[in-house]
C-alpha positions in Angstrom: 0.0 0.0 0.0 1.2 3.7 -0.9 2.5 4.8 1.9 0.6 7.9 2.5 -2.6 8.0 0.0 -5.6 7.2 1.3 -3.8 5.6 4.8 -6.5 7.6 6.9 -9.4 6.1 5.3 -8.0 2.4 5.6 -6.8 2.5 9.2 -10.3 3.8 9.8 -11.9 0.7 8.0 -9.6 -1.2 9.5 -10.6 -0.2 13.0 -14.1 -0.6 12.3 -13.6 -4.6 11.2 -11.5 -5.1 14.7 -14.8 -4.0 16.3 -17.5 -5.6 14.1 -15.6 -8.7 14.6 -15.6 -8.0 18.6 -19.2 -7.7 18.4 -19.7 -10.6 16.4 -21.4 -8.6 13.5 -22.8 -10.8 10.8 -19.9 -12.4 8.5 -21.5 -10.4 5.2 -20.8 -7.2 7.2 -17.6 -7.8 7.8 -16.6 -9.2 4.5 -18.5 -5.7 2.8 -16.3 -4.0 5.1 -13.1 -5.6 4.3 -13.7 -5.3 0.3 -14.3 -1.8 1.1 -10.9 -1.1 2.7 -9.3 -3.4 0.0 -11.0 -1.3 -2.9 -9.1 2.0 -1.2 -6.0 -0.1 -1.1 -6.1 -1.8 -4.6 -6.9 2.3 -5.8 -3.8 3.8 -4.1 -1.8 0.7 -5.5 -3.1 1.1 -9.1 -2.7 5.1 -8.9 1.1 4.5 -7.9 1.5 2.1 -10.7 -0.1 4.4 -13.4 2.5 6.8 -12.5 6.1 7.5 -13.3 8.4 6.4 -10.6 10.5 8.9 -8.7 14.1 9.6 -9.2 16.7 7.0 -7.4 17.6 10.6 -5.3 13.4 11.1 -4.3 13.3 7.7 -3.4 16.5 7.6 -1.1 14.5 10.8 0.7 11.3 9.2 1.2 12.9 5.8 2.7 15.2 8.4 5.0 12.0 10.3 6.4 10.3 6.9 6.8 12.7 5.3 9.1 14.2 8.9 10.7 13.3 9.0 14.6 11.4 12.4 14.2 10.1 12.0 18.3 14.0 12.1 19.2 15.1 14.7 17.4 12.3 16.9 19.0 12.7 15.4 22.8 16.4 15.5 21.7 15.9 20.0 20.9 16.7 18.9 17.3 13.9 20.3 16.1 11.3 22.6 17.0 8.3 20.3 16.0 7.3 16.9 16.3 7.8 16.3 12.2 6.1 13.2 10.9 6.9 10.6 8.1 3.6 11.3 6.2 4.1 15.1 6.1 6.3 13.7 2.8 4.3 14.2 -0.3 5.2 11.2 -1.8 5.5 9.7 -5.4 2.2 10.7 -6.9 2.4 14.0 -5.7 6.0 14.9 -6.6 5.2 13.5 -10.0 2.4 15.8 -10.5 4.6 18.8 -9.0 7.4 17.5 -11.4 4.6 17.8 -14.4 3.6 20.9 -13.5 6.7 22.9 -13.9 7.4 21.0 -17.1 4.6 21.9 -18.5 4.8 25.8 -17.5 8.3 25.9 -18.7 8.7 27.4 -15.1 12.2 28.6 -14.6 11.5 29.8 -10.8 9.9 27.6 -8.3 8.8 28.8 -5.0 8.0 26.6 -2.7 6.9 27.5 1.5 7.3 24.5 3.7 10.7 22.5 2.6 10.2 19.4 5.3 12.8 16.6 3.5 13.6 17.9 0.4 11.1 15.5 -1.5 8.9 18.1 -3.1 11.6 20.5 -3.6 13.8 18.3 -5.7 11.1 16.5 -7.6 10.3 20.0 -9.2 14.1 20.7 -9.5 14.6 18.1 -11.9 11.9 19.5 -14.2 14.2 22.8 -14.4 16.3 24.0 -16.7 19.9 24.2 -15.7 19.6 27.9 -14.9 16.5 27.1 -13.2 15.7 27.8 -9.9 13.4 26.5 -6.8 13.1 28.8 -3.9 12.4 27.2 -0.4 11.5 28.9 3.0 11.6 26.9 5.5 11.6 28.1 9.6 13.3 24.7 10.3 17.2 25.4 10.7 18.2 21.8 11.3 16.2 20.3 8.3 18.4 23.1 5.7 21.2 20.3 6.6 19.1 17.7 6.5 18.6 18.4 2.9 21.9 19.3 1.6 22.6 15.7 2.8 19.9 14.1 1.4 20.4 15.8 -1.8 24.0 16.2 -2.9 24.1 13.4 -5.1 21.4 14.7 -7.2 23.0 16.8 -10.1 19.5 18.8 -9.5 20.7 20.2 -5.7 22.0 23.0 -6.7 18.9 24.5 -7.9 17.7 24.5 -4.7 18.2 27.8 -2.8 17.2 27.4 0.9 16.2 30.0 2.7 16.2 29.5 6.3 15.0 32.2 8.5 16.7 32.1 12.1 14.3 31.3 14.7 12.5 34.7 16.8 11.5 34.2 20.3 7.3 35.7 20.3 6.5 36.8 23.6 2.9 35.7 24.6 1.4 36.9 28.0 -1.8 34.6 29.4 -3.2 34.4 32.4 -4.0 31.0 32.2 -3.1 27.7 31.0 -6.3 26.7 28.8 -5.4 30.1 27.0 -1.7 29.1 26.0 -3.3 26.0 24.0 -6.0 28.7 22.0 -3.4 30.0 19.2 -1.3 27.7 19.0 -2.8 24.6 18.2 0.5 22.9 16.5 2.6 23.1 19.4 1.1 21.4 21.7 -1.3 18.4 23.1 -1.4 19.2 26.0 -0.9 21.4 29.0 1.4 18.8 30.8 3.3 19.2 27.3 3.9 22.9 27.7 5.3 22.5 31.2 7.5 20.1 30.2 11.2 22.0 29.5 12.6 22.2 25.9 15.0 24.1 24.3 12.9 26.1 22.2 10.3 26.7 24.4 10.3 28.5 28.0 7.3 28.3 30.7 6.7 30.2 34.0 3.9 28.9 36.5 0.9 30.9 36.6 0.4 34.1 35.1 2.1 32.4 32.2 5.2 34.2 30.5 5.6 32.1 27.4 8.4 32.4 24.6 7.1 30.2 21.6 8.8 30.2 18.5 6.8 32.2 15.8 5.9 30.1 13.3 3.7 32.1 10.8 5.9 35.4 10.6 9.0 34.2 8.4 7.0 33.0 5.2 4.9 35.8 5.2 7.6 38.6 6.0 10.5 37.1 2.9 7.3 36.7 0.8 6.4 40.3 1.8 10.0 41.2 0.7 10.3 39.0 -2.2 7.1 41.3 -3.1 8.6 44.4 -2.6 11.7 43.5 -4.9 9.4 43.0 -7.8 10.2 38.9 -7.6 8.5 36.8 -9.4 7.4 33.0 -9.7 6.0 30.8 -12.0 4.9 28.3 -9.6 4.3 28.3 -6.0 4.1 25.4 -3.7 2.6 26.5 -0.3 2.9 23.8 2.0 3.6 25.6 5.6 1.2 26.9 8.3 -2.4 26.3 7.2 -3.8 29.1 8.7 -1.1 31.0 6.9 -2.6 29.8 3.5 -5.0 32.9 3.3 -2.4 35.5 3.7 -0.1 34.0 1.3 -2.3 33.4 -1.5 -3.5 36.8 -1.5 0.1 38.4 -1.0 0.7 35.7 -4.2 -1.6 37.2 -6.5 -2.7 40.8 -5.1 1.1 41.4 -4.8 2.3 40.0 -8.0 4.4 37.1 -6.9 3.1 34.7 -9.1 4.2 35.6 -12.4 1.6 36.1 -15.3 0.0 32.7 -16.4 1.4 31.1 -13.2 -0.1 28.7 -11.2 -0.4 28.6 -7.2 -0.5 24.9 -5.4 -2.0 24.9 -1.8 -0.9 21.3 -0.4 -2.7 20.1 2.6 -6.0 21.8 1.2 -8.7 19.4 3.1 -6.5 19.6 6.5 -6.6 15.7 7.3 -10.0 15.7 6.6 -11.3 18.9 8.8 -12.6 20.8 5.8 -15.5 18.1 5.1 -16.0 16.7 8.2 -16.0 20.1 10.4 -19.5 21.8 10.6 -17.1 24.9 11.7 -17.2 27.5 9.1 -14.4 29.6 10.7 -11.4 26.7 10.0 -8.8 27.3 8.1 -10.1 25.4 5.4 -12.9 26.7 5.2 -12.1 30.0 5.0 -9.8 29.5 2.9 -12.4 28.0 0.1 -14.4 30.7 0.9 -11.8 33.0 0.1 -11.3 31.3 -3.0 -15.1 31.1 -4.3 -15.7 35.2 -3.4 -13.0 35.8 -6.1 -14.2 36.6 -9.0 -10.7 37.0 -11.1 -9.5 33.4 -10.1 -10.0 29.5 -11.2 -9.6 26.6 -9.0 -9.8 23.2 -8.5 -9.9 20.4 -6.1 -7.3 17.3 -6.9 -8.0 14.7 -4.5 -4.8 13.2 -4.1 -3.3 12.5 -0.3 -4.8 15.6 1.8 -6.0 17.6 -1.1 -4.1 19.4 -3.4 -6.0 22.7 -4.5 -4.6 24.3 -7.8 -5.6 28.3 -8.3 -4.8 30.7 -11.2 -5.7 33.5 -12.6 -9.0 33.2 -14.4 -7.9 35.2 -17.1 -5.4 32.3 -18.1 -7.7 29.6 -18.0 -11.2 31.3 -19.9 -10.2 32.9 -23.0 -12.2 35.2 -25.5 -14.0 34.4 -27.9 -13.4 36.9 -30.2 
């Protein structure tokens, strides 16, 4: 089975057998059940097989963030955030991403949210030789992470890293249900915020917290990107979801995104929260409502992994008649 396409759906089937089989549910049931989950998995399977397989390089990545201990590195300080495995795009994905700047004839990728290196170099190889792919990423121990995991790829060097330092962001509460409000990605917990790590510091009550500011580096080098007259054919934006708003407008109403461009939001149905939430203030959904309300722009769904929502200008998709 894929490793990450459709995993959700069959661990959720899968669950629901173990239990119909507790309960003793009649046989039929479960054997509708189980050709369920095995439809999902021969789909995934077939879908992988249809496409072109990734480079020697992509696949040495994807088998490195697979097996990498990701909980040590962040009990360890290594990192900021508990990364997992199946934030990796993966071979279907990186394919399409791959596609995509073929078929643009993009010669500037920029891409928010560099993880592994997975996405990043599958559009690198799609690239001309003076092409180049642009990554922010907050992450200052995954920037050698990647250089590793990429410097036997002849592609590497289109990559250009941009690694913004890490800024403490003071935040004042008064009490410890209020520390888990805004900041939803830190933490499980409250026992988790008053446990010590190196990139986090915690008072006892009234709370004086330092968290690392996650959503303020994309936004302020795409703000200065902006103001440089930069420009991009495509853009991957694969960081802070409640980001995804700000940068998509700062993409188009600020001329990032170069004319005929095309801007790819990864992560678009937020494991699953933008059709199973009834809340119509989640980042998804405000973000598809920001999407519908304008008039100038063309979208659409692909449902691949967590949704992979494709927007350009509408000019460049509907032509005259005339």
């Amino acid at each position: 089975m894929p490793r990450r396409s459709g995993n959700r759906i069959v661990k959720a089937l899968e669950s629901c057998i173990e239990q119909a089989k507790a309960a003793r549910v009649a046989p039929e049931i479960i054997e509708n059940m189980c050709r369920s989950r095995d439809m999902m998995v021969k789909k995934d399977e077939f879908t992988q097989e249809a496409s072109s397989s990734h480079s020697k390089i992509c696949g040495e990545i994807e088998e490195a963030t697979y097996t990498r201990d990701w909980k040590a590195d962040y009990d360890q300080g290594k990192t900021q955030w508990h990364f997992q495995p199946g934030m990796l795009c993966g071979q279907v994905e990186g394919q399409l991403l791959k596609s995509l700047v073929s078929i643009h004839r993009a010669k500037r990728v920029l891409e928010v949210g560099l993880f592994t290196g997975y996405s990043a170099l599958s559009m690198a190889e799609a690239l001309p030789a003076d092409g180049e792919i642009y990554s922010l990423e907050i992450c200052e121990s995954l920037k050698p992470l990647v250089q590793n995991l990429t410097k036997d790829s002849p592609h590497a060097k289109k990559i250009k890293i941009n690694s913004e330092l890490l800024t403490p962001y003071p935040t004042f509460v008064d009490s410890a249900s209020e520390l888990l409000t805004p900041y939803p990605t830190f933490v499980d917990s409250v026992s988790e915020l008053l446990t010590p790590h190196p990139y986090r510091i915690t008072h006892t009550l009234p709370y004086v917290c330092w968290f690392v500011y996650f959503t303020g580096p994309a936004l302020e080098t795409m703000a200065k990107l902006a103001d440089a007259g930069e420009q991009f054919d495509l853009m991957f934006l694969d960081g802070e979801k409640k980001d995804y708003v700000h940068l998509l407008e700062m993409s188009f109403d600020r001329n990032l995104l170069s004319p005929g461009g095309t801007v790819l939001i990864d992560n678009a149905y937020m494991i699953g929260t933008a059709y199973t939430s009834s809340d119509d203030t989640s980042p998804a959904h405000i973000l598809k409502d920001l999407v519908k309300s304008r008039k100038d722009l063309h979208s659409v769904m692909l449902p691949m992994n967590d949704g992979v929502l494709m927007i350009r200008r509408l000019k460049d998709v509907e032509r005259d008649t005339a």
